[in-house]
N, CA, C and O atoms as a MOPAC input file, in Angstrom:
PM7 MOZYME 1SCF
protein

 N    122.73400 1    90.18400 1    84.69700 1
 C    122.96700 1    90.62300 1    86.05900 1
 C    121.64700 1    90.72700 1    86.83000 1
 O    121.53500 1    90.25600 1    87.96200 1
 N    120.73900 1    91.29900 1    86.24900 1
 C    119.44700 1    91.71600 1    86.93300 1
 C    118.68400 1    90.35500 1    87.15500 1
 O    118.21600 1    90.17700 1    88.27900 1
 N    118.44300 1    88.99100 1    85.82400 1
 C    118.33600 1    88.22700 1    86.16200 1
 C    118.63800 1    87.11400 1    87.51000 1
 O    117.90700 1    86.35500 1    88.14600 1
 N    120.37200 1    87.51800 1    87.57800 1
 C    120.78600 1    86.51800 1    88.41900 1
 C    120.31800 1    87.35700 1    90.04200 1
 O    119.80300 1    86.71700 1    90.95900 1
 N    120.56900 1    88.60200 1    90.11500 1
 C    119.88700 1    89.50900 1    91.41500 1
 C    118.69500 1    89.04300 1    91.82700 1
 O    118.41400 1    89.01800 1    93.02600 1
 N    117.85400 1    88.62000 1    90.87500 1
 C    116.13400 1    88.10300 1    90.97200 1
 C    115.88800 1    87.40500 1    91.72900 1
 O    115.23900 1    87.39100 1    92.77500 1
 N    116.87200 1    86.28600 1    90.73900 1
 C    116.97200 1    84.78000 1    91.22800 1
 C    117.47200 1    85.34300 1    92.70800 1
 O    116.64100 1    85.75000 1    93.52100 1
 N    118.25800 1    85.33900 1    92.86500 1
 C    119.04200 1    85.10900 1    94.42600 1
 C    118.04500 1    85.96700 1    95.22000 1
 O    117.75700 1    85.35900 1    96.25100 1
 N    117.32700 1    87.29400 1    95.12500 1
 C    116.40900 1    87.83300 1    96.13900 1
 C    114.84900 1    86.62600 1    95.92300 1
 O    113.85300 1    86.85900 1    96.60700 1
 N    114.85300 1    85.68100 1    95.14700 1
 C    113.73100 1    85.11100 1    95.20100 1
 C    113.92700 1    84.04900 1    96.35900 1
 O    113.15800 1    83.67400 1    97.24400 1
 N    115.43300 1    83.64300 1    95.99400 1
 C    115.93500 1    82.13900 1    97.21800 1
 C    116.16600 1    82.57100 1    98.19500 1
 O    116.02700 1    81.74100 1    99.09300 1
 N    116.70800 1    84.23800 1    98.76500 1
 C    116.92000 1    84.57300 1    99.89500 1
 C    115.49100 1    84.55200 1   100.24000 1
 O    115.38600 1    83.71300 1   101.13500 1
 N    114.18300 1    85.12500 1    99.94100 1
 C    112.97300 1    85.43700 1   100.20000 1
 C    112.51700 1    83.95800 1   101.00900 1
 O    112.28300 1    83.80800 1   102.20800 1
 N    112.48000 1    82.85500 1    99.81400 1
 C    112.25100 1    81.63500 1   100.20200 1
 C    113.14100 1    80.84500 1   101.67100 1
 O    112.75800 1    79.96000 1   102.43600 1
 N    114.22500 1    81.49500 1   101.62200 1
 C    115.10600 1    81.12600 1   102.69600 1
 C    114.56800 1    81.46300 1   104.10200 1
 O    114.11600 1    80.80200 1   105.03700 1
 N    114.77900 1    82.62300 1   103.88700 1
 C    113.96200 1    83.56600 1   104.99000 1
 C    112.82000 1    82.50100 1   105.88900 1
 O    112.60900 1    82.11400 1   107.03800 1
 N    112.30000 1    82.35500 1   104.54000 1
 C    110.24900 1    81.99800 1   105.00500 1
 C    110.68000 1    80.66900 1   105.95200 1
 O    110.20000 1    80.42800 1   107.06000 1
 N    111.60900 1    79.93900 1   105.31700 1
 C    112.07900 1    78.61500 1   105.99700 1
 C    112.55300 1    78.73500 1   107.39200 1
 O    112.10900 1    78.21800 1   108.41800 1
 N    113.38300 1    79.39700 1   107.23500 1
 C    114.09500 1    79.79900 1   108.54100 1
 C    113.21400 1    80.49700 1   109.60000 1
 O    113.48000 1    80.26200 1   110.77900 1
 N    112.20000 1    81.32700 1   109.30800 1
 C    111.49200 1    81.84000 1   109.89400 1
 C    110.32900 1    80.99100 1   110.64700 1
 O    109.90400 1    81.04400 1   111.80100 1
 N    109.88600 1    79.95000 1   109.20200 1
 C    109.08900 1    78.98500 1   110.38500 1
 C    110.02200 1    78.00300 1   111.26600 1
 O    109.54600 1    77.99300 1   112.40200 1
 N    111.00900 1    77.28400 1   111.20300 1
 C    111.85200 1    76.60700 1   112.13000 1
 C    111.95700 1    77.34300 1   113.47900 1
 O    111.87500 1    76.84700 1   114.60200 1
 N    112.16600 1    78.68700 1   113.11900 1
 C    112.31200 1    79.68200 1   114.61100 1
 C    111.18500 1    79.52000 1   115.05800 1
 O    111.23200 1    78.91500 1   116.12900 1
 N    109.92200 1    79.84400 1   114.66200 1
 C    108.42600 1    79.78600 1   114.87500 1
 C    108.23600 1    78.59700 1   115.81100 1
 O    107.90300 1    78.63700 1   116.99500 1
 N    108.49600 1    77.59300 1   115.10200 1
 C    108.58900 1    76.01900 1   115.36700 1
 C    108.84500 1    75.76100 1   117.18900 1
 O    108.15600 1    75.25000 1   118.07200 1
 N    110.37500 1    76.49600 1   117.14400 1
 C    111.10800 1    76.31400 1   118.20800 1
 C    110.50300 1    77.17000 1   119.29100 1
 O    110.54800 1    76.89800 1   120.49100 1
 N    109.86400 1    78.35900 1   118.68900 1
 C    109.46700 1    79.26700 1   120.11600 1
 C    108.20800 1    78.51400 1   120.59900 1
 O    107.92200 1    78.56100 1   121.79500 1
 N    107.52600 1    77.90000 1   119.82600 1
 C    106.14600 1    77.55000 1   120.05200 1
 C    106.43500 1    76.18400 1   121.71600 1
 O    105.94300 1    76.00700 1   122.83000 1
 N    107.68000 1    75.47800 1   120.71300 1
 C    107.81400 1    74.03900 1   121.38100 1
 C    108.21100 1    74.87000 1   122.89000 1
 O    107.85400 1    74.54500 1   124.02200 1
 N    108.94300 1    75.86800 1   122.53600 1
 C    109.75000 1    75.80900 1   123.99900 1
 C    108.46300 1    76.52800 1   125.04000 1
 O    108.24300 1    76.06300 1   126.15900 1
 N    107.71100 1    77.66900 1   124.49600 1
 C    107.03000 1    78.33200 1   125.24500 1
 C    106.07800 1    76.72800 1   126.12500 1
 O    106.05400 1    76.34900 1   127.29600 1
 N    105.50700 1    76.25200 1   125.00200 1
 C    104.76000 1    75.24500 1   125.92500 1
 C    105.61600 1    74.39200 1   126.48600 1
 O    104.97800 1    73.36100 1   126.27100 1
 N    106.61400 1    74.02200 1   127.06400 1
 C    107.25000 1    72.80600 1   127.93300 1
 C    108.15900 1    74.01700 1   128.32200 1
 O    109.16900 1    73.42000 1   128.69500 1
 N    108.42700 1    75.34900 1   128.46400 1
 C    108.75200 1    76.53100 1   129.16500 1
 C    108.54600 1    76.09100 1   130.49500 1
 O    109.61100 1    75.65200 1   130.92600 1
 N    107.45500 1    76.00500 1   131.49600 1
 C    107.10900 1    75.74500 1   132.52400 1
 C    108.13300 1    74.38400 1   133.13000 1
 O    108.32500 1    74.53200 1   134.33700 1
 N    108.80000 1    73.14800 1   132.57700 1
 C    109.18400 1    72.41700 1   133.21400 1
 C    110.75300 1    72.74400 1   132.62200 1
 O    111.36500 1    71.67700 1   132.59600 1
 N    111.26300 1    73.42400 1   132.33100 1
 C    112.57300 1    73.81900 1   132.37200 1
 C    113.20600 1    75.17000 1   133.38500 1
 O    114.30000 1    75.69300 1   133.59700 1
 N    111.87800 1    75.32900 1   133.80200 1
 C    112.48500 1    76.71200 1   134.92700 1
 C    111.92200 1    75.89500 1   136.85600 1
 O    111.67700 1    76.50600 1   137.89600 1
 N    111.91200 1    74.37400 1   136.57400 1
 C    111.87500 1    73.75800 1   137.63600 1
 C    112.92700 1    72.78800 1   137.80600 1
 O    113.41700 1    72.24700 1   136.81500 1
 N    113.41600 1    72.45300 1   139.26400 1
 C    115.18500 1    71.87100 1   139.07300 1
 C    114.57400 1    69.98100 1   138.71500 1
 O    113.43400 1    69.51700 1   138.71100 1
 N    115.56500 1    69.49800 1   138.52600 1
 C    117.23700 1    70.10200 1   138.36900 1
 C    117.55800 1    70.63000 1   137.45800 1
 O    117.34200 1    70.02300 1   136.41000 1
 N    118.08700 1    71.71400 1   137.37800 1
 C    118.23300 1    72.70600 1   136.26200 1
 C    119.32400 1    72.07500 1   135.11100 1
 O    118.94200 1    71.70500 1   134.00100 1
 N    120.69600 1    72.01600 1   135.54400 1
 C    121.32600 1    71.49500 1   134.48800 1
 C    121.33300 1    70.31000 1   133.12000 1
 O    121.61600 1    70.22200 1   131.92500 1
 N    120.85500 1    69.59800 1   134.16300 1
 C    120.54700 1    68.55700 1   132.55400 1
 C    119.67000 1    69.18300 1   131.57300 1
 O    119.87100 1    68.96800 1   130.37800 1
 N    118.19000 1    70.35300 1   132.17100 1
 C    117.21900 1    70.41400 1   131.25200 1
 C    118.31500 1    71.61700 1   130.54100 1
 O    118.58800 1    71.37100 1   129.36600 1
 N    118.80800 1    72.57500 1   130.98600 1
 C    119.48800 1    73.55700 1   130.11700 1
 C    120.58400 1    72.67700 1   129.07600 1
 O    120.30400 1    72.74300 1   127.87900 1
 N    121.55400 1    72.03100 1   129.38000 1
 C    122.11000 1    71.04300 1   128.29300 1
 C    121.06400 1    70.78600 1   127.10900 1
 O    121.15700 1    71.42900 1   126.06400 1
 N    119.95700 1    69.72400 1   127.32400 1
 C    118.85700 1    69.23200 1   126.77500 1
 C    118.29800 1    70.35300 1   125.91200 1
 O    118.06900 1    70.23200 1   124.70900 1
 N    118.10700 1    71.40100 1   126.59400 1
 C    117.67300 1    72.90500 1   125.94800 1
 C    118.88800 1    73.01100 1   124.76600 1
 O    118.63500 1    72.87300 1   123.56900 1
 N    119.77800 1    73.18600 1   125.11200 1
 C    121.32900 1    73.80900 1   124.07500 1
 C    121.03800 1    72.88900 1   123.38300 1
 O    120.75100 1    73.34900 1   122.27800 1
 N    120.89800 1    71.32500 1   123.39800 1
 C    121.41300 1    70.69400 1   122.66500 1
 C    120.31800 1    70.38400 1   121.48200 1
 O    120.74300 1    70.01500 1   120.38700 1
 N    118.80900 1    70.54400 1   121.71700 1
 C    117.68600 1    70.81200 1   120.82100 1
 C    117.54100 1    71.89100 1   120.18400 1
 O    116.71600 1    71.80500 1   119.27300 1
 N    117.90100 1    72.62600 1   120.27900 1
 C    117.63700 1    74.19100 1   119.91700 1
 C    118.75300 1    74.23700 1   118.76800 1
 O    118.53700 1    74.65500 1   117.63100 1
 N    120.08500 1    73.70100 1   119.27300 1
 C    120.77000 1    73.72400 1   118.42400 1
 C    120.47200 1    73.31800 1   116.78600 1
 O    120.26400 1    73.92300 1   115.73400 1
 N    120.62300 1    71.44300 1   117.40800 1
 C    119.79500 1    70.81400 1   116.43800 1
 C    118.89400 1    71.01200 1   115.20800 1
 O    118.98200 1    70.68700 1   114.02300 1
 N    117.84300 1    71.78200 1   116.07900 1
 C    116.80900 1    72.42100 1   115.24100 1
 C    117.40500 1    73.64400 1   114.47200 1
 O    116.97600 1    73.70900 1   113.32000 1
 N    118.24100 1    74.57900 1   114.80100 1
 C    118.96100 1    75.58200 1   114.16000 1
 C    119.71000 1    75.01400 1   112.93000 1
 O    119.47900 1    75.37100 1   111.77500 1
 N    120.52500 1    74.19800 1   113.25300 1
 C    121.18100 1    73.50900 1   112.25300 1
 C    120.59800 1    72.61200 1   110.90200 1
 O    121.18500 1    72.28000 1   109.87200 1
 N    119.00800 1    72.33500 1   111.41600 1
 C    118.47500 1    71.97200 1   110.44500 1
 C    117.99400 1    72.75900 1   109.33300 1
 O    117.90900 1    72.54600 1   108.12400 1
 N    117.63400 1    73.96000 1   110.26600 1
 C    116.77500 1    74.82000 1   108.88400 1
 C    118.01100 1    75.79300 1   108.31000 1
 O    117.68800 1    76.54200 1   107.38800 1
 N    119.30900 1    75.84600 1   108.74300 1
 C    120.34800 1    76.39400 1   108.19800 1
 C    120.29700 1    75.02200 1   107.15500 1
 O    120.16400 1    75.45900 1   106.01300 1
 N    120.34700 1    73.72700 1   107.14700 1
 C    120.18600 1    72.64900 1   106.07800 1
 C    119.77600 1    72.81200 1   105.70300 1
 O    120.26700 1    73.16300 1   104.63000 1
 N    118.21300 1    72.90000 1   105.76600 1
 C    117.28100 1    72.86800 1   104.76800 1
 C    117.45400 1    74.05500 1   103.92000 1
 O    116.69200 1    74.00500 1   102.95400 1
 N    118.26100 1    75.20000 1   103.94900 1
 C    118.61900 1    76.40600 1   103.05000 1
 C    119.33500 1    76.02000 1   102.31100 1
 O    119.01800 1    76.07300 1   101.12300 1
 N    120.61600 1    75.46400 1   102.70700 1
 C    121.71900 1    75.02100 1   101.83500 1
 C    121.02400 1    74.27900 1   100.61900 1
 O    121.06600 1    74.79800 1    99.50300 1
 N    120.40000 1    73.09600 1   100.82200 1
 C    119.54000 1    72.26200 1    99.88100 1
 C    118.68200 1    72.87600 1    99.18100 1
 O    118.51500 1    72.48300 1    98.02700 1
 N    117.79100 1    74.17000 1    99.75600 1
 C    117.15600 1    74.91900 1    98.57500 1
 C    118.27300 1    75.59200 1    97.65700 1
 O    117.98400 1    75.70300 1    96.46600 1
 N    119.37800 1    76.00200 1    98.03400 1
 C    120.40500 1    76.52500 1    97.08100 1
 C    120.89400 1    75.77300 1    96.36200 1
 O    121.47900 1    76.38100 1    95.46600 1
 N    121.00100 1    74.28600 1    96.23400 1
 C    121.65200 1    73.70300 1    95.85600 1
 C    120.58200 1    73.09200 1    94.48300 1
 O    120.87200 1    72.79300 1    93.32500 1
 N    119.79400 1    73.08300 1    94.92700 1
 C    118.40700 1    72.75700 1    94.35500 1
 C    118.29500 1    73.98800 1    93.20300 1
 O    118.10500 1    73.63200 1    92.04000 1
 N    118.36600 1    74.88500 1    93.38900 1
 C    118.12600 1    76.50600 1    92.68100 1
 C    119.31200 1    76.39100 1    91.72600 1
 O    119.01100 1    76.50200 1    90.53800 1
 N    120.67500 1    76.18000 1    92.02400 1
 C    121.64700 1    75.27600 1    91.06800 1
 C    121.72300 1    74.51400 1    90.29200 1
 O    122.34800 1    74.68800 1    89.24600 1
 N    121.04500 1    73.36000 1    90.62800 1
 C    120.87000 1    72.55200 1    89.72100 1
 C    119.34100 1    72.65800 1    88.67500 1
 O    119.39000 1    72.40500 1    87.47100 1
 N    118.39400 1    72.96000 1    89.19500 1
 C    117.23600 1    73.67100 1    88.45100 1
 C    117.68500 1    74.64100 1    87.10700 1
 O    117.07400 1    74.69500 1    86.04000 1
 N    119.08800 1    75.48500 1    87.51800 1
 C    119.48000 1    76.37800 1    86.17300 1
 C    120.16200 1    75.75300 1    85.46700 1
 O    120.29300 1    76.18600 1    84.32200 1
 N    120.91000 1    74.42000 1    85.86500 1
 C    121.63700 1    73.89600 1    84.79100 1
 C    122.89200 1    74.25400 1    85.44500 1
 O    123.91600 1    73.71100 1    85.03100 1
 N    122.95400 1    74.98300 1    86.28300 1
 C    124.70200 1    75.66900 1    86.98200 1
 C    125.50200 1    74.32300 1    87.10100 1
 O    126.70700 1    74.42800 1    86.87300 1
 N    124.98200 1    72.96000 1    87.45000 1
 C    125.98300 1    72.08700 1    88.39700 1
 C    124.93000 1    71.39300 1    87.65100 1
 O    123.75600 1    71.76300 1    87.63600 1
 N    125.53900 1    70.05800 1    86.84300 1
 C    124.41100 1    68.62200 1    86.68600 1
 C    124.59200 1    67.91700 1    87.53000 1
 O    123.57100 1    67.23100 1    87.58100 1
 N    125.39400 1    67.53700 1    88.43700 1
 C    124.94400 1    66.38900 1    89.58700 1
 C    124.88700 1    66.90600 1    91.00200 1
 O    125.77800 1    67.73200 1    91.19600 1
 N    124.10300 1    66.67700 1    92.07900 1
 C    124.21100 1    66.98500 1    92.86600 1
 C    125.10500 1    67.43600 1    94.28100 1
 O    124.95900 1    68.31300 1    95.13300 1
 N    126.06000 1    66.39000 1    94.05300 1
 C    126.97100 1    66.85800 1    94.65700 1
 C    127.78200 1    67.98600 1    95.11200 1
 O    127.84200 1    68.64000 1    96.15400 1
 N    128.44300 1    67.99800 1    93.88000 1
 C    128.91600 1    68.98300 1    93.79300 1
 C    127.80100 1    70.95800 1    93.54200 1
 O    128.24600 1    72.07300 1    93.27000 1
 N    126.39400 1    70.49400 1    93.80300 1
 C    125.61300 1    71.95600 1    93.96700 1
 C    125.35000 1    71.82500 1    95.85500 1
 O    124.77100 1    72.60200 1    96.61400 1
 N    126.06200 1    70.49100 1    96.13200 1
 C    125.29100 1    70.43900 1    97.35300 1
 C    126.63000 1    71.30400 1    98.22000 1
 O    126.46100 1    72.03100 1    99.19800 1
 N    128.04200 1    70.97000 1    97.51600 1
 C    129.09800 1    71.19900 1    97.80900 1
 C    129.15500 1    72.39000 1    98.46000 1
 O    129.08400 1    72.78400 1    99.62400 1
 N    129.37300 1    73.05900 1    96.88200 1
 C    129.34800 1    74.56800 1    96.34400 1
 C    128.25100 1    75.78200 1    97.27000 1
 O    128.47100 1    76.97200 1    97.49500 1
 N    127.06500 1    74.94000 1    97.65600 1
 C    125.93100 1    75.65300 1    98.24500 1
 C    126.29000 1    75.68400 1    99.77700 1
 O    125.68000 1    76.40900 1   100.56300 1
 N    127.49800 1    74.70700 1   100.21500 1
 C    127.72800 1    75.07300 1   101.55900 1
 C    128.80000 1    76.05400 1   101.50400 1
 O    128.73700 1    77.17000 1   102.02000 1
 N    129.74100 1    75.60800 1   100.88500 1
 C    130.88700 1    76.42300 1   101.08200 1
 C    129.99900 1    77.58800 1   100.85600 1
 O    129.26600 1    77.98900 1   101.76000 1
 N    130.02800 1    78.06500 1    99.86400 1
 C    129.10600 1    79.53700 1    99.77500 1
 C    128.24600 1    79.66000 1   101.07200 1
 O    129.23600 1    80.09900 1   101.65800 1
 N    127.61500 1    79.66300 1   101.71400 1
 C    126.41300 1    79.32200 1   102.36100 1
 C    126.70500 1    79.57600 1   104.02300 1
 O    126.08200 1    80.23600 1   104.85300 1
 N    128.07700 1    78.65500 1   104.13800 1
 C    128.93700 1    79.37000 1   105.51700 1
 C    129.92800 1    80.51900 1   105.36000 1
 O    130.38000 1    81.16800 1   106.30300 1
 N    130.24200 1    80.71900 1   103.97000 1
 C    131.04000 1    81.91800 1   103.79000 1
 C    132.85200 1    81.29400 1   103.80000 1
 O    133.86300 1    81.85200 1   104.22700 1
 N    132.69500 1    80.12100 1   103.22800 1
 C    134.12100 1    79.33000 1   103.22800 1
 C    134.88800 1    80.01200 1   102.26300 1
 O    135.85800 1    80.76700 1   102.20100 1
 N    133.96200 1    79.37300 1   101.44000 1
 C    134.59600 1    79.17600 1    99.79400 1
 C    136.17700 1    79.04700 1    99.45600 1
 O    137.15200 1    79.73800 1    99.16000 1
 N    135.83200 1    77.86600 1    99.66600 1
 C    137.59500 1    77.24500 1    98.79000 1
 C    137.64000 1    77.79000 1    97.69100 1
 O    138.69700 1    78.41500 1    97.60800 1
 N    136.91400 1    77.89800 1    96.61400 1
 C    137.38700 1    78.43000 1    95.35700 1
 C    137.89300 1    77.07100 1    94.66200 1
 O    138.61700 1    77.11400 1    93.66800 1
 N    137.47400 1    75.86800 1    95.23900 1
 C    137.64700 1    74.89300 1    94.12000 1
 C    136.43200 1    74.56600 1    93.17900 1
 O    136.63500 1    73.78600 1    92.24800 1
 N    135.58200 1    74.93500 1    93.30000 1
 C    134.16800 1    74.86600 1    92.57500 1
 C    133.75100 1    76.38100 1    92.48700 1
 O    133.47000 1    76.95200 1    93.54100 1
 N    133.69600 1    77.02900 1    91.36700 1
 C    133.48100 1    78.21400 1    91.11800 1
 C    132.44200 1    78.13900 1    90.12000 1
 O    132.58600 1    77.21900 1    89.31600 1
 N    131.19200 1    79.05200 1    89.93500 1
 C    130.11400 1    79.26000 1    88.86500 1
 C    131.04600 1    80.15900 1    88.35100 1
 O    131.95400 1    80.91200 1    88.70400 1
 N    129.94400 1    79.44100 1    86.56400 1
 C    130.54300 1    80.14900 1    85.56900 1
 C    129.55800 1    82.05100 1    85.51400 1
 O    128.42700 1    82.29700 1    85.93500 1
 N    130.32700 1    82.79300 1    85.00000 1
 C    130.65200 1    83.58800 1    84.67700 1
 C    128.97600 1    84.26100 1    84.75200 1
 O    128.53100 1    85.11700 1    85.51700 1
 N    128.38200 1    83.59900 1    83.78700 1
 C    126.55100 1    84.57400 1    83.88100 1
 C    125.47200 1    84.18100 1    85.31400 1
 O    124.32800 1    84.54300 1    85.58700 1
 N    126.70800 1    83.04900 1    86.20100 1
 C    125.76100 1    82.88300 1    87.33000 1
 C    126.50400 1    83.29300 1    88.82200 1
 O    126.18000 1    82.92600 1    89.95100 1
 N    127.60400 1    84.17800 1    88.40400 1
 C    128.40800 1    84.10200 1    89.81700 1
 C    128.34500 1    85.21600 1    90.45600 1
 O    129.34000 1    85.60900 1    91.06500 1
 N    127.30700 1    85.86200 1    90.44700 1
 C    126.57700 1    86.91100 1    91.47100 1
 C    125.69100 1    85.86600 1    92.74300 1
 O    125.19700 1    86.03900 1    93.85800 1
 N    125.85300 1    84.87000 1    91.87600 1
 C    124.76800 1    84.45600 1    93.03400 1
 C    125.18900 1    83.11700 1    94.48300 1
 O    124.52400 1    82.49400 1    95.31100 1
 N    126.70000 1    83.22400 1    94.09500 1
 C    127.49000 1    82.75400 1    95.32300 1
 C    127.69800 1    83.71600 1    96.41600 1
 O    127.41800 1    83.56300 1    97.60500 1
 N    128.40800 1    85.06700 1    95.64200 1
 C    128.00200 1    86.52100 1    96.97800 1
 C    126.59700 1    86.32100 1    97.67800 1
 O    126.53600 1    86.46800 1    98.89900 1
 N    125.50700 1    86.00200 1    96.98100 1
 C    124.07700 1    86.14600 1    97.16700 1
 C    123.92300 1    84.89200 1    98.44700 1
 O    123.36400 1    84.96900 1    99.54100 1
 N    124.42200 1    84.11700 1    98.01000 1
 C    124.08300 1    82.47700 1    98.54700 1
 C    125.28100 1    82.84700 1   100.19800 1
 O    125.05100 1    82.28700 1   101.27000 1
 N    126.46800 1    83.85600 1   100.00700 1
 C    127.15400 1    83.72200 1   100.97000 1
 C    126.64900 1    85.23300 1   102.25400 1
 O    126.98500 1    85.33300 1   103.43500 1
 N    125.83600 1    86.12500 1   101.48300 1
 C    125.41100 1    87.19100 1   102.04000 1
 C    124.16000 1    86.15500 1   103.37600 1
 O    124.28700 1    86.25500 1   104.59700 1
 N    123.32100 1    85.46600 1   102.83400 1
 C    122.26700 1    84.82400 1   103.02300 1
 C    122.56900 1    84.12600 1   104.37200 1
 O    121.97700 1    84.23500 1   105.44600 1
 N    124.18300 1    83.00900 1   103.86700 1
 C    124.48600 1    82.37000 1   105.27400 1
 C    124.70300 1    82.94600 1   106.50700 1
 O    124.25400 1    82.69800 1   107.62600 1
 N    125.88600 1    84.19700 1   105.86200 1
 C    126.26000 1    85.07300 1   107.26600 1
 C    125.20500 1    85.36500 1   108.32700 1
 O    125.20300 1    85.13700 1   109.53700 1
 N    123.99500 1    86.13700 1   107.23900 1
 C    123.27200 1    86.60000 1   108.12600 1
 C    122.05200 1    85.47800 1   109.29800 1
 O    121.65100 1    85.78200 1   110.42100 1
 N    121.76100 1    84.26600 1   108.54200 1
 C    121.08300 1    83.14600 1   108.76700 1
 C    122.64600 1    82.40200 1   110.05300 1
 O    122.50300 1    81.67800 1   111.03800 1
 N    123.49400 1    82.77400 1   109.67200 1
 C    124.73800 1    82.30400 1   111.05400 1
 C    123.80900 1    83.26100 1   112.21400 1
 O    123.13100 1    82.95900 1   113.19600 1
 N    124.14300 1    84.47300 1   111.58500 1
 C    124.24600 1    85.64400 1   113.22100 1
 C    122.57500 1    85.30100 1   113.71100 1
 O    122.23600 1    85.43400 1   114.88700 1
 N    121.88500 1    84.97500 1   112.93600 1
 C    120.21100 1    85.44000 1   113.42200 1
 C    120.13400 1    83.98800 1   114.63300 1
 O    119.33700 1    83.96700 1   115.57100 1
 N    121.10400 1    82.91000 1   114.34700 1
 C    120.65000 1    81.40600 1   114.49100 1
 C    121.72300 1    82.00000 1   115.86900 1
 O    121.17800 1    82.33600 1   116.92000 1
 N    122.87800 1    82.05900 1   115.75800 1
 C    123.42300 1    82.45400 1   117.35100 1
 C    122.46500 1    84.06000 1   117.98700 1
 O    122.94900 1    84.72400 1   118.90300 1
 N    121.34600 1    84.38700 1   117.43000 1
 C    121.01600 1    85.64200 1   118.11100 1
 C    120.04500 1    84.82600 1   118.61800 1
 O    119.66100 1    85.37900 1   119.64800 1
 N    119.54100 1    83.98100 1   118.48000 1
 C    118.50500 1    82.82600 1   118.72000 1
 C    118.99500 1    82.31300 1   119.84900 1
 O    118.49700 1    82.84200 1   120.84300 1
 N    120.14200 1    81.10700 1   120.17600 1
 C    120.26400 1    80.62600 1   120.62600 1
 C    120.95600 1    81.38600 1   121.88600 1
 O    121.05500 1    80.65000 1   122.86800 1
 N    121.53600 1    82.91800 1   122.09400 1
 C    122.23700 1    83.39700 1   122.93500 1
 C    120.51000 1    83.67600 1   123.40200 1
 O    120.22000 1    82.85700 1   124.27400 1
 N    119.51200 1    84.44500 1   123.11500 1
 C    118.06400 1    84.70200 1   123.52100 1
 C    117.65500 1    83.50700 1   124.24300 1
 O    117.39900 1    83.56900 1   125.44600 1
 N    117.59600 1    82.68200 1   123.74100 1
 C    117.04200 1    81.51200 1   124.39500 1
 C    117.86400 1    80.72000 1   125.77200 1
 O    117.28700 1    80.33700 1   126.79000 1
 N    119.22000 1    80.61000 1   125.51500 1
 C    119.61700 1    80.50000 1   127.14500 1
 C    119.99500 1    81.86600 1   128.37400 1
 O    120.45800 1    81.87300 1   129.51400 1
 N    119.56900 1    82.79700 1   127.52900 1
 C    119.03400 1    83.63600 1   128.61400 1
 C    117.98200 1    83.64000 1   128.95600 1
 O    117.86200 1    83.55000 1   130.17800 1
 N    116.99400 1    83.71500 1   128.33600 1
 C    115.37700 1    83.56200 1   129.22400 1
 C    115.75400 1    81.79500 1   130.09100 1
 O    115.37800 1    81.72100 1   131.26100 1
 N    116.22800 1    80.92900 1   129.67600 1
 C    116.30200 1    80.06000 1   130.46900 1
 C    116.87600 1    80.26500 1   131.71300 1
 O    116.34100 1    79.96000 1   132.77900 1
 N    118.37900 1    80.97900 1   131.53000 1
 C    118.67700 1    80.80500 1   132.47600 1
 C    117.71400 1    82.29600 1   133.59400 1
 O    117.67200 1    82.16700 1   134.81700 1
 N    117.30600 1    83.07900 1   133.15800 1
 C    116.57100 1    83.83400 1   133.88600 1
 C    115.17100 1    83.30300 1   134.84200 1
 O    114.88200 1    83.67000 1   135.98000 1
 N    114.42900 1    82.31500 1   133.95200 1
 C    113.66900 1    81.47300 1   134.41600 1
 C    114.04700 1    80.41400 1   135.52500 1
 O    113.40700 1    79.95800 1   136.47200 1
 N    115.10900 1    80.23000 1   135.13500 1
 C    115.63700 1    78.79800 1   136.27600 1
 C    116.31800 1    79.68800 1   137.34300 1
 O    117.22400 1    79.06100 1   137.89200 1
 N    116.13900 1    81.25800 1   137.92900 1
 C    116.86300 1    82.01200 1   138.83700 1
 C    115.66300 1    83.08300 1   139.43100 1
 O    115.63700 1    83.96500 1   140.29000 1
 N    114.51300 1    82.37900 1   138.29800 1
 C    113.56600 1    83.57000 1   139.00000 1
 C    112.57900 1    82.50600 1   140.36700 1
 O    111.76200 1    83.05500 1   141.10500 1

């Protein structure tokens, strides 16, 4: 038990760091080209805005899934990829069909893998609701 707790606070840790620079990433890009999105015509650049930001959100929510899936197959949980790549989403968005289930000494760490997504969901829409508000505050100031 304590083992598998480890593991999963080591991949959430690592998750984190990922996710944290992608956000980094995104505030940096937007602060500098900030200045030509709060000049008109406003709508296309706010679309353009939603639709990058997104993008970029969705990637480093990827790039998590794949470290989980990776952390799976590293223990021996899943031998082919697929199916860790599967398993690491469903878990990961908080699906879980329950057609791919870990065995028994590793299945603390699907709760772990599904605790991880929820919160990496809410932080990525706390992101993106932040960000078209300063836009749209900018494009009204």
């Amino acid at each position: 038990m304590f083992l598998q707790l480890s593991i999963g606070a080591l991949v959430v840790s690592l998750t984190v760091v990922v996710e944290a620079a992608f956000i980094g990433v995104a505030i940096r890009t937007l602060l500098r080209i900030g200045p030509w999105f709060s000049t008109p015509p406003y709508a296309h650049k706010s679309i353009l805005a939603l639709i990058g930001v997104t993008l970029w959100l969705l990637a480093a929510l990827s790039a998590c899934i794949w470290i989980w899936a990776a952390m799976f197959m590293s223990l021996g949980v899943f031998k082919e990829l697929e199916p860790a790549l599967y398993f690491s989403i469903t878990a990961f968005t908080t699906l879980g069909f329950g057609d791919i289930v870990l065995p028994a000494q590793w299945r603390l760490l699907s709760g772990v893998s599904a605790a991880n997504g929820l919160l990496f969901f809410g932080l990525s829409t706390a992101f993106l609701v932040e960000i078209l508000d300063k836009l749209r505050k900018a494009q009204n100031a």
